[in-house]
C-alpha positions as CSV (number, residue, x, y, z in Angstrom):
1,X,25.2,-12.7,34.1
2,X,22.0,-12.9,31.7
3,X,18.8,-11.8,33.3
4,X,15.8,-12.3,31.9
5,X,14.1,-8.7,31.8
6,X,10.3,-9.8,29.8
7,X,7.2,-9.4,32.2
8,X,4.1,-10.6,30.6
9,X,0.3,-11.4,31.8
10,X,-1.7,-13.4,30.3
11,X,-5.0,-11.9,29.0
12,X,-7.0,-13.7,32.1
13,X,-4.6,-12.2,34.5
14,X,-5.6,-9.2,33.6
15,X,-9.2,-9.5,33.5
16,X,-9.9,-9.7,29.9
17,X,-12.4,-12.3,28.3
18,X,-12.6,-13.5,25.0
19,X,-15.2,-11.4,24.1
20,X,-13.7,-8.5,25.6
21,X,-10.6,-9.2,23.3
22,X,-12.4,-9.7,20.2
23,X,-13.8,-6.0,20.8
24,X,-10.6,-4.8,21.1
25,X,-9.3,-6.5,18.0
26,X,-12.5,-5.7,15.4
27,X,-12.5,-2.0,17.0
28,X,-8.9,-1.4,16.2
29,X,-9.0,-2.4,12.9
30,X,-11.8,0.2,12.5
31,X,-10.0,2.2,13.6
32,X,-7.0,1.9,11.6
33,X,-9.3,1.9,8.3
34,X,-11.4,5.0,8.7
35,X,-8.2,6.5,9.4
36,X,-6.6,5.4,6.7
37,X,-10.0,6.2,4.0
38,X,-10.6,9.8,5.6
39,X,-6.6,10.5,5.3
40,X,-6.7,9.5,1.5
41,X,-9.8,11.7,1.3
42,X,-8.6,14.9,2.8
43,X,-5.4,14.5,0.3
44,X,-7.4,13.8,-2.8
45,X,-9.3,17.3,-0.9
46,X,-6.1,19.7,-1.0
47,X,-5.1,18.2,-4.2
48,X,-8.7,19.2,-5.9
49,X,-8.8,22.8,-4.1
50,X,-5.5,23.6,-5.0
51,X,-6.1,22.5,-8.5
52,X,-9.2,24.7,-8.9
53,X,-7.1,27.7,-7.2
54,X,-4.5,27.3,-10.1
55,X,-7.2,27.3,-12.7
56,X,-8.8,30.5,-11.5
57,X,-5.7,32.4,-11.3
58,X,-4.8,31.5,-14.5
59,X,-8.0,32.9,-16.1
């Protein structure tokens, strides 16, 4: 008794152009990169404050 359980619409079915896909796709891979730089960024942040900390309690 194999049922097949996979429900899919095609992107027309749904309303969705070509153009409107393409914004999807070039705005997700925006986002994906910002948030991928401003993560590395805050790190490298933390990493330099609590270096400086160290420094002037050490003095």
């Amino acid at each position: 008794m194999l049922t097949h359980l996979s429900f899919a619409l095609t992107a027309s079915e749904m309303g969705l152009s070509p153009t409107i896909l393409a914004l999807i796709v070039v705005s997700s891979i925006v986002f994906i990169v910002g948030f991928a730089k401003s993560s590395r960024e805050n790190e490298y942040k933390k990493l330099m404050d609590s270096f400086i900390e160290r420094k002037e309690e050490s003095d």
